[in-house]
C-alpha positions in Angstrom: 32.0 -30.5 -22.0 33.3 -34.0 -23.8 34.9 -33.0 -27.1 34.9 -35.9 -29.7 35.9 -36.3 -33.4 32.8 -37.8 -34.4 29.3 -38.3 -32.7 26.7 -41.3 -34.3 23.1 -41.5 -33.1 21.7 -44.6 -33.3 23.3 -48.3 -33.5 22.0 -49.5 -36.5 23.7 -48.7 -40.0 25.4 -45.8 -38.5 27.5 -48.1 -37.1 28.5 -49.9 -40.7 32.3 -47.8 -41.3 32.9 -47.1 -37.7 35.5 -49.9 -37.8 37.0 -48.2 -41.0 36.5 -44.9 -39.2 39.4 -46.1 -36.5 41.3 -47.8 -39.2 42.4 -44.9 -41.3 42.1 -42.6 -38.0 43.2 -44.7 -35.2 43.5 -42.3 -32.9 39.7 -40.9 -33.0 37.2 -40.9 -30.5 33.9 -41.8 -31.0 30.5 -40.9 -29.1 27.8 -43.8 -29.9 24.1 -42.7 -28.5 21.4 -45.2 -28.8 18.2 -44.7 -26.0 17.1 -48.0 -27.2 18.6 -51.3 -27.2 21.4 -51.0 -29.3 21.6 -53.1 -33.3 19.1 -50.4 -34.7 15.2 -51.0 -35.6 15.9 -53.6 -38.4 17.8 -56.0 -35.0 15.4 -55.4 -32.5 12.3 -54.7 -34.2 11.9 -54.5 -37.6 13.7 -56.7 -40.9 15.3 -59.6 -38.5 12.5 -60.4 -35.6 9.7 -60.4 -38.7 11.7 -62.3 -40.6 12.2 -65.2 -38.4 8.9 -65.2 -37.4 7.5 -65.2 -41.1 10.0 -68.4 -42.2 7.7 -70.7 -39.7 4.5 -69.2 -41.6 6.1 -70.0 -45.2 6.6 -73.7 -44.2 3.1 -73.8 -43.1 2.0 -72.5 -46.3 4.2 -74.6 -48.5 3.0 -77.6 -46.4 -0.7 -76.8 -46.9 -0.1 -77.0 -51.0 1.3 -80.6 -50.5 -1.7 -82.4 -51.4 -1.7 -81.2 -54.7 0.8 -83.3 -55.3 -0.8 -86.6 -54.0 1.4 -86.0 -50.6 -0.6 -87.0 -47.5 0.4 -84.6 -44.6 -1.1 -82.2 -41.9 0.3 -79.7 -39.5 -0.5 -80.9 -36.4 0.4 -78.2 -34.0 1.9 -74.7 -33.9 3.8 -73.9 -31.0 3.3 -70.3 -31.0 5.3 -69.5 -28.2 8.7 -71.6 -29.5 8.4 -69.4 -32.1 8.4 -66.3 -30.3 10.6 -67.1 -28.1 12.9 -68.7 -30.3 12.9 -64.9 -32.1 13.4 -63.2 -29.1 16.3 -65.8 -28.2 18.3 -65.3 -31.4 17.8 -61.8 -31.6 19.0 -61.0 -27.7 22.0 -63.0 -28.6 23.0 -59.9 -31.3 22.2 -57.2 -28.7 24.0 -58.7 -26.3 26.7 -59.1 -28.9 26.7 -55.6 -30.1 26.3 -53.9 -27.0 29.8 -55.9 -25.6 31.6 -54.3 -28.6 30.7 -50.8 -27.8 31.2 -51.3 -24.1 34.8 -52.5 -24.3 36.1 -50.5 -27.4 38.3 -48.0 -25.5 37.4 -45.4 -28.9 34.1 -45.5 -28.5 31.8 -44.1 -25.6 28.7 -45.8 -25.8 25.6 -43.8 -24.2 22.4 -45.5 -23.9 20.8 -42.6 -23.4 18.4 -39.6 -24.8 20.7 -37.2 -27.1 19.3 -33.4 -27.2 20.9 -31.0 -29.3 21.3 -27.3 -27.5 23.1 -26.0 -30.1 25.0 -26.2 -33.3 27.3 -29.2 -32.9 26.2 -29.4 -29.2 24.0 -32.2 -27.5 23.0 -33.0 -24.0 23.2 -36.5 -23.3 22.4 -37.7 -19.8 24.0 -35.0 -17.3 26.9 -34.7 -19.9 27.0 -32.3 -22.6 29.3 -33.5 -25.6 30.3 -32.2 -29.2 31.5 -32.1 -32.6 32.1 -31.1 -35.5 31.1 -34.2 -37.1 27.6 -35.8 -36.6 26.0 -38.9 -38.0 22.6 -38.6 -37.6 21.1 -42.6 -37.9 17.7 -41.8 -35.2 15.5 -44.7 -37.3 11.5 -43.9 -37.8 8.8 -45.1 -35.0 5.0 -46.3 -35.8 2.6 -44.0 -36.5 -0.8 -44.7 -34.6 -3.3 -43.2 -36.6 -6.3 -41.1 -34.0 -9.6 -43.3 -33.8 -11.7 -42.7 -31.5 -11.6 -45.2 -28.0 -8.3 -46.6 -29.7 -6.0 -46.3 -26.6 -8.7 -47.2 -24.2 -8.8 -50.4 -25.9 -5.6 -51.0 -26.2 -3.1 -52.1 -29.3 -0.4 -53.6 -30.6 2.0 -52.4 -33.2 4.7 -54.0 -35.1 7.4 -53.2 -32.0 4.7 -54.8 -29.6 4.2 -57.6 -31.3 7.5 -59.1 -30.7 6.6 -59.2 -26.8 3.8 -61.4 -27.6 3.1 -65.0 -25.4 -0.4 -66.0 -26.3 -2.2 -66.1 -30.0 -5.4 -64.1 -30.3 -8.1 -66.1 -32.0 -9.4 -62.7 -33.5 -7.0 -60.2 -34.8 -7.9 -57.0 -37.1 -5.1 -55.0 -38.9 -5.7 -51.5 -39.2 -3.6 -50.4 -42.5 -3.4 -52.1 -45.6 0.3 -52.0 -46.7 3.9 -53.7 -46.3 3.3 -54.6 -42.3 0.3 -55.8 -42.4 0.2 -58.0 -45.5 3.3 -59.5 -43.9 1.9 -60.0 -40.2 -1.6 -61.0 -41.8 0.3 -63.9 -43.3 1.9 -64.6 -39.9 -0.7 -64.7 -38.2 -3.3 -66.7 -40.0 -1.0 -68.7 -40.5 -0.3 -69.3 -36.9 -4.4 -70.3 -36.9 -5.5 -66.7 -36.0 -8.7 -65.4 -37.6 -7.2 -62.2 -39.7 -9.0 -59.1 -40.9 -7.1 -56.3 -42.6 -8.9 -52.8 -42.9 -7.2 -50.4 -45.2 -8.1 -46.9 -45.9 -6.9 -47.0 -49.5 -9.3 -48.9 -52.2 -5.8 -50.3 -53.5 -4.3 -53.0 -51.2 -0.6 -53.1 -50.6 -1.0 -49.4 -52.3 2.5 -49.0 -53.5 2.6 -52.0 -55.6 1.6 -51.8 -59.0 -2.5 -52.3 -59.7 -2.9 -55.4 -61.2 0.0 -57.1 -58.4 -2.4 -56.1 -55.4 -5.2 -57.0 -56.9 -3.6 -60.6 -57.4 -2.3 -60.2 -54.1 -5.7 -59.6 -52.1 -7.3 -62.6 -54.2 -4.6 -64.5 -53.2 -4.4 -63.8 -49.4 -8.0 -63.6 -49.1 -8.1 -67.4 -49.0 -6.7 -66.9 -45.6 -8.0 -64.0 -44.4 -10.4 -61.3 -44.8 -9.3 -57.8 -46.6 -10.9 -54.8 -46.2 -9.9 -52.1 -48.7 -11.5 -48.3 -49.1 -12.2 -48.7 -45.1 -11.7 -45.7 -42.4 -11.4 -47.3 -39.0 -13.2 -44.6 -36.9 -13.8 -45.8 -33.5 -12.7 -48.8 -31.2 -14.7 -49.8 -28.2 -13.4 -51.6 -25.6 -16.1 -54.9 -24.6 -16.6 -57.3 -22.1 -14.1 -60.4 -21.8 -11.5 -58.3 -23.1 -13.1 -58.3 -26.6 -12.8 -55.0 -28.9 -15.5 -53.6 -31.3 -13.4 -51.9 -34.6 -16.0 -49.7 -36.5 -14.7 -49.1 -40.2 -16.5 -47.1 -42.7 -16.8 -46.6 -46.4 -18.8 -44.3 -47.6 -22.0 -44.1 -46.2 -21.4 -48.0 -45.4 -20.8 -48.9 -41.9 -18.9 -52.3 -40.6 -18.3 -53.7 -37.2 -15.8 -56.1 -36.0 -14.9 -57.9 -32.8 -11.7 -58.9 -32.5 -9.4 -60.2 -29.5 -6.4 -58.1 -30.6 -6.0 -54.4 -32.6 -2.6 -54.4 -34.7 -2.1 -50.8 -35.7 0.1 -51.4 -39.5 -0.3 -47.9 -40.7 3.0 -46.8 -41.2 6.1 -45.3 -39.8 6.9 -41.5 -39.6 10.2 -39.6 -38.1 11.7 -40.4 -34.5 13.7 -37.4 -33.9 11.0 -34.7 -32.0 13.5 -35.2 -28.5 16.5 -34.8 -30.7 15.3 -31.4 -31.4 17.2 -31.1 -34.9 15.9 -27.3 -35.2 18.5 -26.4 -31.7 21.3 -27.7 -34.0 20.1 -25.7 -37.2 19.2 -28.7 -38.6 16.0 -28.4 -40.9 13.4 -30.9 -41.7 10.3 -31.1 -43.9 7.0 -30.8 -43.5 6.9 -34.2 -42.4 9.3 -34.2 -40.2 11.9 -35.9 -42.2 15.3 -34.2 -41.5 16.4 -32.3 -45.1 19.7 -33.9 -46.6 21.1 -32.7 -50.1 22.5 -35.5 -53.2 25.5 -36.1 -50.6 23.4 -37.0 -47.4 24.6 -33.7 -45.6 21.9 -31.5 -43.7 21.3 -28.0 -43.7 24.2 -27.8 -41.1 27.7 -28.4 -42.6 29.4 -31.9 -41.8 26.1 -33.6 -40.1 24.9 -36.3 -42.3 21.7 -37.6 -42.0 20.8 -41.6 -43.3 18.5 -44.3 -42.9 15.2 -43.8 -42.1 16.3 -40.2 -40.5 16.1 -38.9 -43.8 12.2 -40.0 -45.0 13.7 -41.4 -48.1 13.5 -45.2 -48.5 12.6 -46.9 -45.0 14.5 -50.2 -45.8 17.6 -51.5 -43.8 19.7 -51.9 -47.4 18.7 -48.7 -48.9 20.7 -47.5 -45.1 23.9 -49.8 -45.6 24.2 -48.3 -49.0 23.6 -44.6 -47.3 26.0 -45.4 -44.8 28.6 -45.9 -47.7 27.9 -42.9 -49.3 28.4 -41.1 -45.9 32.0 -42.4 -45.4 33.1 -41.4 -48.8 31.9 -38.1 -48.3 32.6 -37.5 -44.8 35.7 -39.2 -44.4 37.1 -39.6 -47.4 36.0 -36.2 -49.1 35.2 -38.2 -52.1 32.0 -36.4 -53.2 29.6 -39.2 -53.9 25.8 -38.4 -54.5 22.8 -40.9 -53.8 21.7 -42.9 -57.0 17.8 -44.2 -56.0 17.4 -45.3 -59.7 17.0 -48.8 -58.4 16.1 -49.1 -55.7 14.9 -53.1 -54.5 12.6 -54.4 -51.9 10.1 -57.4 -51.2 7.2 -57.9 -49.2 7.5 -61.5 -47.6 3.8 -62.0 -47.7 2.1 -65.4 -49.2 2.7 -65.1 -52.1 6.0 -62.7 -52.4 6.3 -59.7 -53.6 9.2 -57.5 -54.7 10.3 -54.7 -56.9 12.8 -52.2 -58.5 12.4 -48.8 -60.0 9.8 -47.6 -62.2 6.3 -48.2 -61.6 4.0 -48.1 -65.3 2.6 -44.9 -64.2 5.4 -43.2 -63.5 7.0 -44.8 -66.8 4.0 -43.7 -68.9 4.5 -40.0 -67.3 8.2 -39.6 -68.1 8.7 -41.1 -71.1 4.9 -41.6 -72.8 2.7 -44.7 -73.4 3.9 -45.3 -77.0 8.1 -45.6 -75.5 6.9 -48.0 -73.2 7.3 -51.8 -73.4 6.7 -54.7 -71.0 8.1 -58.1 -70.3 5.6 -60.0 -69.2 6.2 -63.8 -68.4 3.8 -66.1 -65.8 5.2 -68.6 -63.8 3.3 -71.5 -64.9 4.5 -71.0 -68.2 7.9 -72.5 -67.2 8.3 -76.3 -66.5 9.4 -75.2 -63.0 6.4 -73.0 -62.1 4.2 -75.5 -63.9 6.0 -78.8 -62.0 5.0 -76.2 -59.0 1.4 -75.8 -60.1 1.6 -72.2 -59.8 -1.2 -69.7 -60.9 -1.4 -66.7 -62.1 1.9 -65.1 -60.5 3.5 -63.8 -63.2 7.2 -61.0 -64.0 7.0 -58.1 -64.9 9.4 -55.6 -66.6 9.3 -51.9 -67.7 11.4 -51.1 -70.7 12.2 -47.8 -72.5 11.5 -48.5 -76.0 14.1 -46.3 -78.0 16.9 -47.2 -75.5 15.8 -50.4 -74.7 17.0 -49.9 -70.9 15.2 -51.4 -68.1 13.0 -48.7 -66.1 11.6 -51.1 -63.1 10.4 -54.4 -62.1 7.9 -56.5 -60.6 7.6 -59.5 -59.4 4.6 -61.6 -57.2 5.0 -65.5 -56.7 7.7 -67.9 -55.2 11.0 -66.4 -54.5 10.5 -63.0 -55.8 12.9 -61.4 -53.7 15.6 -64.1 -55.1 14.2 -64.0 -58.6 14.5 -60.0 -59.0 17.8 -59.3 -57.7 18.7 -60.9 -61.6 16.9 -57.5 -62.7 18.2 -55.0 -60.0 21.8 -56.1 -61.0 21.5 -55.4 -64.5 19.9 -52.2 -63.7 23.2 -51.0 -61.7 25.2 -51.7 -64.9 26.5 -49.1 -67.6 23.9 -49.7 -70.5 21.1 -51.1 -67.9 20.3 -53.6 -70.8 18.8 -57.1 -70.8 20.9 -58.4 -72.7 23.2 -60.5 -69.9 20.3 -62.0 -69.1 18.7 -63.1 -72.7 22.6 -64.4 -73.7 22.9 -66.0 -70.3 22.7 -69.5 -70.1 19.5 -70.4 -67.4 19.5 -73.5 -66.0 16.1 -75.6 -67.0 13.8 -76.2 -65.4 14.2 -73.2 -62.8 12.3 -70.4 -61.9 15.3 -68.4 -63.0 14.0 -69.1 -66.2 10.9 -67.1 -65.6 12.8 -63.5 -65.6 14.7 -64.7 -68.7 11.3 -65.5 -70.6 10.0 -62.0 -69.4 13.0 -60.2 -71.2 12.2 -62.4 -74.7 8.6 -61.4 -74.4 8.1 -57.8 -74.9 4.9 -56.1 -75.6 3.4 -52.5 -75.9 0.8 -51.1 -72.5 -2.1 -51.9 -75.0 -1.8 -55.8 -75.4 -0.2 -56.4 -71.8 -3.3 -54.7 -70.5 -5.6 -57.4 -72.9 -3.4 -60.2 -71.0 -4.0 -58.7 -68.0 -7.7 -58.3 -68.5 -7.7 -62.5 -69.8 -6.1 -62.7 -66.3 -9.2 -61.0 -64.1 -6.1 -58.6 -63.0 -6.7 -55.2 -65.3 -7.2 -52.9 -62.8 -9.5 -50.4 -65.0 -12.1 -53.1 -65.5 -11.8 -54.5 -62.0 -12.6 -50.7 -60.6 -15.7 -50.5 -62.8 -17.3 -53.4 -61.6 -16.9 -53.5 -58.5 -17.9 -48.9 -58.3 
């Protein structure tokens, strides 16, 4: 048995204060278990790939709005597979690069291998068994493939697969109506692929507040088609490599026959092989492993972050984790997780992001009457009108007796820029707007939208009457189209 001072599993932010670790404790040695290529999910298959893949889709959007601006220009050609491959080129380069470090580091044995616990403290990796009596548990999430009928004898690709890609489809449907697939449905249609999403809930990009999806869905629907309230229940496989997807609402039936199946329904845990319960490690009825406010499991001095935990499944909310971890199990500081606001964006066309407090959840806590929103459109700024943008708009959630800022929400141009104005204001003391209203904006810049949004405060009752001017109150949009 190989005795260590601290074991991490997985290679992506469990790696972040490994460098610290042998700074203050030079003399420590260091087990690193990855079975996958090492750099973690958001490297190899998640945040990074995506991302460069979604840039080349932005610049054909933004090139397709030039002629409203009397400039004469077409795309002609895509080279799909420069693109891909340019991806898969830049992001080898990192593995490569990461996996050098932990071969040569003479602290660190790297195992790219399956870890097993068989007991407290105690894993079989390989034909070794190792231990101690410190564990980072960093195992990611995987996909999760949702069981339809003649769906594996017809074959899919999910949003690891897709990154191995060499030839367009002409016809792709997305089954799942959230994050992934608004982002790859922009990809790929704008690659020249005939999209179709299919999502099971009547809301599209369900997590986003009401009136942002349903902007959203009109918005995207100009390059693609959207199915929302839609079961897929079967897939049959066709001749010439063709696929039938059979979706169904209600009583309603809908075929379509597509030359690729992208399964975007989610991700769930990627621990079963680890087999936490051998290590008395518990986890939740979703598999999730159980951590407490300090990120420690059921077992004392095994930490559990990242997506191993269920919480928030975004590669920042895991750097921040992986913080919190090294204060409190190296540096005994006694730190507990603050998700108050917590950011993220979906890089679809048009942008999305958030922070915090949804209106619902507002309205629950705190009641209807305490609650006040900044509302501000784009177009409403000389920027966003110079931009001839419509209809994307800010929008804030205040506690009215505190005045504090509860959440945010953002859908146009730069969202993910524009709300980070918002998210730092929210990790401040008093979590006031008031930076931002004496802050000097530079005009014209879309900056300037959030800084309107924060002047412009109304009650749930008149922002719903803009809203419903707008075509975007959800209420009224539900009735007519039951």
């Amino acid at each position: 048995m190989i005795k260590y001072d601290l074991i991490v599993i997985g290679t992506g932010s469990g790696m972040n204060y490994v460098g610290s670790i042998l700074e203050k404790y030079p003399g420590f040695k260091i087990a690193v278990i990855d079975k996958d290529e090492p750099g973690g999910i958001c490297l190899t298959r998640g945040c990074i790939p995506s991302k460069l893949l979604l840039y080349p889709a932005e610049l054909i959007r933004t090139i397709g709005t030039a002629g409203k601006f009397g400039v004469d220009v077409e795309v002609k050609n895509i080279d799909f597979n420069f693109i891909m491959n340019n991806m898969r080129s830049i992001i080898s380069e990192d593995i490569a690069s990461i996996r050098k470090g932990l071969s040569s580091d003479p602290n660190i044995d790297y195992y790219n291998d399956v870890a097993q616990f068989i007991s407290p403290y105690t894993l079989k990796v390989g034909d070794k068994t190792i231990t101690s009596e410190m564990i980072f548990l960093c195992t990611g999430s995987k996909t999760i493939v949702p069981k339809v009928k003649g769906l594996d004898e017809a074959g899919y690709l999910t949003s690891d697969t897709i990154l191995k890609m060499n030839k367009l489809p002409a016809n792709i449907a997305i089954i799942g109506g959230g994050y992934i697939a608004a982002e790859y449905g922009h990809f790929f249609s704008s690659m020249g692929s005939k999209v179709t999403i299919i999502g099971r809930n009547k809301q599209f990009i369900p997590e986003e507040e009401p009136e942002i999806s349903l902007l959203a869905k009109r918005e995207m629907s100009k390059d693609m088609d959207i199915f929302t309230g839609h079961e897929v229940v079967e897939v049959q496989k066709m001749k010439g490599a063709k696929k039938k997807v059979i979706a169904k609402s209600g009583a309603k039936k809908v075929d379509f026959v597509v030359d690729e199946i992208i399964v975007a329904s989610g991700r769930g845990p990627d621990h079963e092989i680890l087999h936490p319960e051998k290590g008395g490690i518990k986890t939740d009825p979703k598999g999730w492993i159980v951590v407490d406010d300090h990120l420690e499991t059921t077992q004392s001095n095994i930490w559990a972050f990242g997506d191993a935990n269920g919480k928030f499944l975004f590669k920042h909310v895991a750097n921040y984790e992986s913080r919190v971890v090294f204060y409190n199990a190296i540096l005994k500081k006694k730190v507990k997780v603050d998700y108050h606001a917590v950011p993220y964006a979906v890089f679809s066309y048009p942008e999305i992001s958030s922070v915090g407090m949804g209106e619902k959840e507002a309205v629950e806590k705190y009641g209807a009457e305490n609650i006040l929103i900044g509302f501000e459109k784009f177009e409403d700024t000389g920027k966003g009108h110079a931009m001839a943008l419509k209809d994307y708009f800010v929008k804030i959630i205040f506690e009215k007796n505190a005045q504090t800022i509860l959440g945010a929400h953002i859908i146009g141009p730069y969202a993910s820029i524009l709300i980070q104005e918002i998210v730092n204001l929210m990790y401040t003391k008093e979590e006031s707007r008031e930076a931002v209203i004496q802050g000097m904006h530079i005009h014209p810049s879309l900056s300037e939208v959030v800084q309107r949004a924060f002047y412009s405060l109304m009650p749930l009752e008149h922002y719903h009457h803009v809203l419903g001017h707008m075509g975007l109150n959800p209420d009224v949009h539900d009735k007519k189209h039951n």
